[in-house]
Every structure is written in structure tokens, then in C-alpha cells.
TIMAR-764066 format. One record per residue (C-alpha): residue number from 0; x, y, z; residue in three letters. Coordinates in steps of 0.02 Angstrom, whole numbers, plus 50000, padded with zeros to 5 digits. Layout:
<rs>
<NUM <X Y Z> ALA>
...
</rs>
This chain:
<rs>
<0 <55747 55681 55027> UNK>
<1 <55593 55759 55104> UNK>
<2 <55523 55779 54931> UNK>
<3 <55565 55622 54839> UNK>
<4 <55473 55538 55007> UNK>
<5 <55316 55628 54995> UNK>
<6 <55292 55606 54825> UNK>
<7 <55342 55420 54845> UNK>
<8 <55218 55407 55003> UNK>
<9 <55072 55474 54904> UNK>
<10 <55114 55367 54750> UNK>
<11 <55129 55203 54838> UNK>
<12 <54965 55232 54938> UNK>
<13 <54883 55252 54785> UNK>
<14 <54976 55084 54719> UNK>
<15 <54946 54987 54902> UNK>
<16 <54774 55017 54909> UNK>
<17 <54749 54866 54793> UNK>
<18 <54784 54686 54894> UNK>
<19 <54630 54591 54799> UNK>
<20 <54525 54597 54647> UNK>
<21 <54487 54585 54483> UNK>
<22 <54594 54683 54332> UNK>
<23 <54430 54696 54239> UNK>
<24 <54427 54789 54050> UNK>
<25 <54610 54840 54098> UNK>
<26 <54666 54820 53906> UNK>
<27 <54767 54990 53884> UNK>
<28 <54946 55010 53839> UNK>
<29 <55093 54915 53752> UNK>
<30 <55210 54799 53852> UNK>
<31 <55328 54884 53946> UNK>
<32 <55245 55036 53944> UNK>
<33 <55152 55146 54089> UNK>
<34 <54992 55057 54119> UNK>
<35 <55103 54885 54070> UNK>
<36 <55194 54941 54249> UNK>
<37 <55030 54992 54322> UNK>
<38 <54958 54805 54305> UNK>
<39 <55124 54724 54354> UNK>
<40 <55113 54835 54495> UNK>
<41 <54937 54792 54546> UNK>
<42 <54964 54611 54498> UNK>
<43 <55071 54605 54659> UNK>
<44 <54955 54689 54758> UNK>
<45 <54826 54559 54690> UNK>
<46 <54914 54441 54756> UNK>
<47 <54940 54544 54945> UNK>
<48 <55127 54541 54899> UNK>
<49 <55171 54709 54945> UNK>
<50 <55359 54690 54981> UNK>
<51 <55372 54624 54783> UNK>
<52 <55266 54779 54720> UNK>
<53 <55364 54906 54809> UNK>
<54 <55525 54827 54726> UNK>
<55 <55442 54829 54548> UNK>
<56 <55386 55009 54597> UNK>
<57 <55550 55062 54655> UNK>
<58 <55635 54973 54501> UNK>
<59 <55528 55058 54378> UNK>
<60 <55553 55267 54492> UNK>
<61 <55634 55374 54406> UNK>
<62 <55794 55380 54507> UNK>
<63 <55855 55528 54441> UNK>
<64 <55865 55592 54611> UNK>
<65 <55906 55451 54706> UNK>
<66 <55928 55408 54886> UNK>
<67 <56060 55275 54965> UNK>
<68 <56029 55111 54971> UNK>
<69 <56005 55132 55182> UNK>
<70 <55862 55262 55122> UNK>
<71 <55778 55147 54982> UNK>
<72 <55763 55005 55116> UNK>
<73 <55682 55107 55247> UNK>
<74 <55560 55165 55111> UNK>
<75 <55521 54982 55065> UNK>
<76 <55510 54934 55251> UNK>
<77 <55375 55089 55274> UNK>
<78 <55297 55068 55119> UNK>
<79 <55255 54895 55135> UNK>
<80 <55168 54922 55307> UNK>
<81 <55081 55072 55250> UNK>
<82 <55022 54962 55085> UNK>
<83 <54941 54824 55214> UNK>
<84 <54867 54971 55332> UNK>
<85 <54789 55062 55194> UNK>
<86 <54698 54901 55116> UNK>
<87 <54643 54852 55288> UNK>
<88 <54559 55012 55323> UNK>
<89 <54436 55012 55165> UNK>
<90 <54386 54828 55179> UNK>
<91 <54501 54759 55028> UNK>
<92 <54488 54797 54848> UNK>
<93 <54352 54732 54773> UNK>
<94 <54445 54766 54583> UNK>
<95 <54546 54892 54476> UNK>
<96 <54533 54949 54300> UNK>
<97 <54667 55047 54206> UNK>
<98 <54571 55166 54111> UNK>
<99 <54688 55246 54008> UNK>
<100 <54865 55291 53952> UNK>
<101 <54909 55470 53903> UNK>
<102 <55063 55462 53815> UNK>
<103 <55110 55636 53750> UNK>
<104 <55146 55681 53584> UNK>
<105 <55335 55706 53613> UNK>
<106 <55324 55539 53677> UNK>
<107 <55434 55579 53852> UNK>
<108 <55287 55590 53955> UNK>
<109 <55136 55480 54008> UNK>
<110 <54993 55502 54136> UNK>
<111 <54891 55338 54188> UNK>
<112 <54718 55341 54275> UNK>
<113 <54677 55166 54361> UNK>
<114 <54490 55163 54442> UNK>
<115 <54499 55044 54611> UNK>
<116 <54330 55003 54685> UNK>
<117 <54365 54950 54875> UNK>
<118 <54258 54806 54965> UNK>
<119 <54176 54952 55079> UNK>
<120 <54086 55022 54917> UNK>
<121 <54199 55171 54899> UNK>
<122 <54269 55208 54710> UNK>
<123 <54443 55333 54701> UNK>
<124 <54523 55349 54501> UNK>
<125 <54715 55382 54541> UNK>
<126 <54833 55442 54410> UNK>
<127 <55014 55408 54388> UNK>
<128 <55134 55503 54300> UNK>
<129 <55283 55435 54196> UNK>
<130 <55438 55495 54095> UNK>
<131 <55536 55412 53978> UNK>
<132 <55737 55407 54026> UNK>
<133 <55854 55297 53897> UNK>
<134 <55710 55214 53814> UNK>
<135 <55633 55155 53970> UNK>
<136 <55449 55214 54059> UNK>
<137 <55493 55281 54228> UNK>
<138 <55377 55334 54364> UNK>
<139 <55398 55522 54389> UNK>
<140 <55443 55609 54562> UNK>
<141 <55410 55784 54478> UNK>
<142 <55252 55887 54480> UNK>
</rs>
């Protein structure tokens, strides 16, 4: 459990640092695949729903290893606070970009890299990786 919630803590920082913005030049990927997620993702986050993109998030983990429901909610519930407290502290998102979508050439395994300028100036690229598990793009709780 200890694993699956620092991985999921790191990824959904990385996801809730985006509340506001633009999606500018974001034109990668296929529907339904990685970066596809990525934007639905950040859409949300757009939109300072973080309860709805911690679902979609959440939805879209690879659950391979999953926790109980009990455990899931208590993720959302800190997930969505830590979303709101990581926005606050670098003055908003200004915008995101996804820059690309690395799908690899067995076509099981993708890494997206999504730039996010933040309203205090500073710029951080973040990279999510996915698997794909019965035809669907998962995100990936392994290294």
C-alpha cells in the first residue's frame, strides 16, 4: 500500500498542479490514448475541479494492484486537498502543453511529457508513464 501511495502522491501532484490555464499547441495523441487522458485530466484541473480529476485519474490507474474501496476514498479525499494546496502555493497555472507521446514500439508502453508554466513564472515538464492492459491506456504505478 505504501508503494502504490507514493507513486500515486507524486503522480497526482504533478496532475494537481494545474487549476487554470490555457492547453496551448497540446495537439499530440489519438483519442483515448495517454496524452488523450493527460488533457481530460488537466481539463478538470482547468476547471479547479479536483475531486472529478482524481476520479478520471483513478479510473484510468492501472489497478493491477489495487487497494479497497475504504483506501481509494481516503486517497481521493487527500489527493484532492493536496491538488488545491499545491496550485495555491505557485500562484495558479498560468497554462499546460502536452509535448509529446512516446508510445513504444511493442505498443504496451507510453511515456507523456506535459510542460505547465505556473502564474509565479516558474516552468516544471512532468512525465507520465502508461501501460496498456485489455486494450485500454492505463497510468502505470511501476518504475
Amino acid at each position: 500500500m505504501k508503494k502504490i501511495f507514493s507513486f500515486l502522491a507524486v503522480a497526482v501532484i504533478a496532475f494537481f498542479a494545474v487549476s487554470c490555464g490555457g492547453n496551448k499547441g497540446a495537439n499530440t495523441g489519438v483519442k483515448g490514448g495517454p496524452a488523450s487522458i493527460e488533457k481530460t485530466i488537466y481539463a478538470q484541473l482547468q476547471k479547479g475541479n479536483y475531486a472529478k480529476a482524481v476520479e478520471i485519474m483513478v479510473e484510468n490507474l492501472d489497478n493491477s494492484k489495487a487497494s479497497s474501496a475504504e483506501e481509494t476514498a481516503q486517497m481521493l479525499s487527500a489527493f484532492t486537498e493536496k491538488a488545491k494546496e499545491s496550485n495555491e502555493a505557485k500562484g495558479g497555472v498560468k497554462s499546460f502543453e502536452v509535448l509529446g507521446e512516446e508510445i513504444s514500439e511493442d505498443g504496451l508502453s507510453a511515456v507523456v511529457s506535459t510542460k505547465i508554466v505556473y502564474g509565479n513564472g516558474e516552468e516544471k515538464t512532468e512525465t507520465s508513464k502508461y501501460v496498456k492492459k485489455d486494450g485500454k491506456w492505463k497510468l502505470s504505478m511501476g518504475k
